[in-house]
N, C-alpha and C positions, 0 to 999 in steps of 0.2 A: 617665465612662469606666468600663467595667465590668470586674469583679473579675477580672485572673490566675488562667489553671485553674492557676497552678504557682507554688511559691516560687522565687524568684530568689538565688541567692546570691553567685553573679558572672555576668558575661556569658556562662561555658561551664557554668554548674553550676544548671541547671534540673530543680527538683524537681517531677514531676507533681502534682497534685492530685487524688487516686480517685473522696474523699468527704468531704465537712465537714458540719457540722451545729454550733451554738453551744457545743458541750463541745468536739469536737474535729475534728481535721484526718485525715484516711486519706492519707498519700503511697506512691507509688512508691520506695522508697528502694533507689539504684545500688547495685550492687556498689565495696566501695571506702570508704565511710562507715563509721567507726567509733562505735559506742555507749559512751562513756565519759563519765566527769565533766567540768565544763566546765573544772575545772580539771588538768586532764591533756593537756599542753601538746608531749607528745613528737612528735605528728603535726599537719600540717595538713589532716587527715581528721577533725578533731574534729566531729561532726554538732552537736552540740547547740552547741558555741560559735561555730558558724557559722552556726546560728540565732538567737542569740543576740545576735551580732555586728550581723546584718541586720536587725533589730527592730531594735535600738538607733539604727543609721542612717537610719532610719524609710523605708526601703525600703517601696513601693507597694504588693506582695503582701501587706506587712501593716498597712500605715496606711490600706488601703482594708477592712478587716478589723476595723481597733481592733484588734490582737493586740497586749497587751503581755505576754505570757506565752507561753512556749509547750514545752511538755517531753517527752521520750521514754517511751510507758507503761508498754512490753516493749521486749526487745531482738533484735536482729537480730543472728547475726556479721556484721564487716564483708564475708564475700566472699560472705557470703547477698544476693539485691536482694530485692526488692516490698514487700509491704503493712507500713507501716509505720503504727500510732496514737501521734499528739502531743496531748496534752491543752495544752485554752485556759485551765485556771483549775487551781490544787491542790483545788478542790474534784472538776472530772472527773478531776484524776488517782489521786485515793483510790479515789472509784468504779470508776474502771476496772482500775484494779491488782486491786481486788476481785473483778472479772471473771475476771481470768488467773487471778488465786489459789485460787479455788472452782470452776477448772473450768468457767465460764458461757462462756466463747468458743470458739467452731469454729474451727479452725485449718486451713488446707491448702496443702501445698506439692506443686513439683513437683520431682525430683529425674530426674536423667540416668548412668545406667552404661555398661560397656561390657562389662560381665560379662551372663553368662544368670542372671536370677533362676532360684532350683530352684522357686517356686513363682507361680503366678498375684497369688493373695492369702497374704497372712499376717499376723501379730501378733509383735511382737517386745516382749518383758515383761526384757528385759535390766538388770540394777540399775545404776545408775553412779556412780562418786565421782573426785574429781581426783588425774590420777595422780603418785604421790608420788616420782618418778623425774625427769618433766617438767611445768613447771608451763606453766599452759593448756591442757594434755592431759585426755582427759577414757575411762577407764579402765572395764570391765566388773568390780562388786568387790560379790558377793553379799551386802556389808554397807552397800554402798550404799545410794542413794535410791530407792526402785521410780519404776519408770517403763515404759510402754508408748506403742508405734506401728504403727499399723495400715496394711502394703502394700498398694500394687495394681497393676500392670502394667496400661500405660494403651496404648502400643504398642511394637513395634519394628521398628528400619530403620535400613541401614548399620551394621550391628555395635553399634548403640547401642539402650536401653533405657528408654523413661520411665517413670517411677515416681512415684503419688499417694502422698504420705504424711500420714495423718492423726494431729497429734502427742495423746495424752489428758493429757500431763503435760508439764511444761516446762522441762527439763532443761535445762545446757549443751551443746550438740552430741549433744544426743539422738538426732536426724533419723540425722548422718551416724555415730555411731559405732554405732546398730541397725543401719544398712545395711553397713555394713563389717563386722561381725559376721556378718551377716546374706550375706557374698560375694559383694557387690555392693558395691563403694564406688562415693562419687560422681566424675565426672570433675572432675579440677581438684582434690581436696581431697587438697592433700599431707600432712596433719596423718594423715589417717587410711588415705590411698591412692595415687596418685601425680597428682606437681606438672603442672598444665596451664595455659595461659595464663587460666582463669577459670573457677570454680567451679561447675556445675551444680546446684542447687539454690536454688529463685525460692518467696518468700510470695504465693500467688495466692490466698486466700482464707480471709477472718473472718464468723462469721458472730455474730450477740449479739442478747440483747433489752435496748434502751437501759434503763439506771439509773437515768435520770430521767423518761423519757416512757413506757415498758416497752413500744416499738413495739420489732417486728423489722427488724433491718439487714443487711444482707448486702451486704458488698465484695468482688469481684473485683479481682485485675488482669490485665494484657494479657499475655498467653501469647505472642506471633508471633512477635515478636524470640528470644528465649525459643528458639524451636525454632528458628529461623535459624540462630543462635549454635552452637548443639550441635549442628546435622546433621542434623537432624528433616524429617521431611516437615511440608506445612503439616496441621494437624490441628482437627476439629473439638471441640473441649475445653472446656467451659468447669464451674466449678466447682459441685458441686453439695451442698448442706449437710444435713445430718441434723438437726439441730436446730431446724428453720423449717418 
């Protein structure tokens, strides 16, 4: 029987599979999944202990795999979906963390307004540090952490806006508190703009030269839904890396 493109973690919670290779896993990760520790037990949106959970039950996605390990390398917020990297050993997980750490990974999202960007392209070099008013907020505080994101107006239609955003640093809510700054927040994101049934802003694209093999990788993920969801026309899009 040949290998699930997708982890299974109950009968309605199938996680795509983008890209695997012996280090690690590339998933699709829903909106909805939370990145937290496995022992932080307040939701049952816990991603990793419901990875954890499933391995342990020797669930087929990963007995057809040998996966007895399997761990979050970056984070996603939860009402962020797409490109999610799980490392299969702590030894890819050191490596790869060193990826995100030094700046080695191509990042790319796509993001949805309902504002007119003022401009085509830009760079937003905004600092930020956690705001001391509300926690989980994430605040413009020129003694902050630098940090930069690079726009682009990809198209527009029906009053709505899409927007490539290329992160160089990897801030907490970097993406959406440049863009809100930047007067354009995302649809859906109440923290920084106003509340809508689901968040516009999707991880469609990594790009890296592997750590162990030093070949280049490049993952996509699937846009269509993606633009269904927000109102979009269908578009010919697909993500394209600087670093490769």
């Amino acid at each position: 029987m040949p290998k699930p493109d997708y982890i299974e973690l109950s009968r309605e919670d199938r996680l795509k599979i983008l890209y695997e290779d012996r280090s690690i896993l590339a998933i699709d990760k829903p909106a909805g999944w939370m990145l937290v520790p496995v022992s932080w037990q307040k939701t049952s949106w816990n991603l990793q202990a419901a990875l954890m959970s499933s391995i342990a039950a020797g669930h087929f996605w990963a007995r057809s795999r040998n996966i007895k390990y399997l761990k979050y390398i970056h984070r996603l917020d939860a009402e962020t979906s797409g490109i999610l990297l799980l490392a299969r050993s702590p030894g890819a997980l050191h490596s790869f963390e060193d990826l995100f750490e030094t700046r080695r990974m191509e990042k790319i999202y796509l993001a949805v307004t309902d504002r007119q960007p003022k401009e085509k392209t830009w760079t937003c070099k905004l600092s930020l540090a956690p705001d001391p008013k509300q926690i989980g907020r994430i605040v413009v505080d020129p003694e902050g952490k630098a940090t930069e994101t690079e726009f682009r107006v990809i198209a527009s239609a029906n009053g709505r806006h899409l927007i490539e955003a290329r992160p160089y640093t990897g801030r907490t809510h970097q993406i959406r508190v440049h863009l809100a700054q930047s007067g354009c927040p995302i649809i859906g994101d109440e923290l920084y703009g106003e509340e809508a049934n689901e968040m516009a802003l999707r991880a469609v694209g990594l790009a890296y030269r592997d750590p162990f093999t030093r070949k280049p990788v490049a993952i996509r993920a699937p846009v269509d839904q993606f633009f269904k969801t927000h109102r979009l026309p269908a578009l010919d899009y697909r993500a394209e890396f600087q670093s490769l």
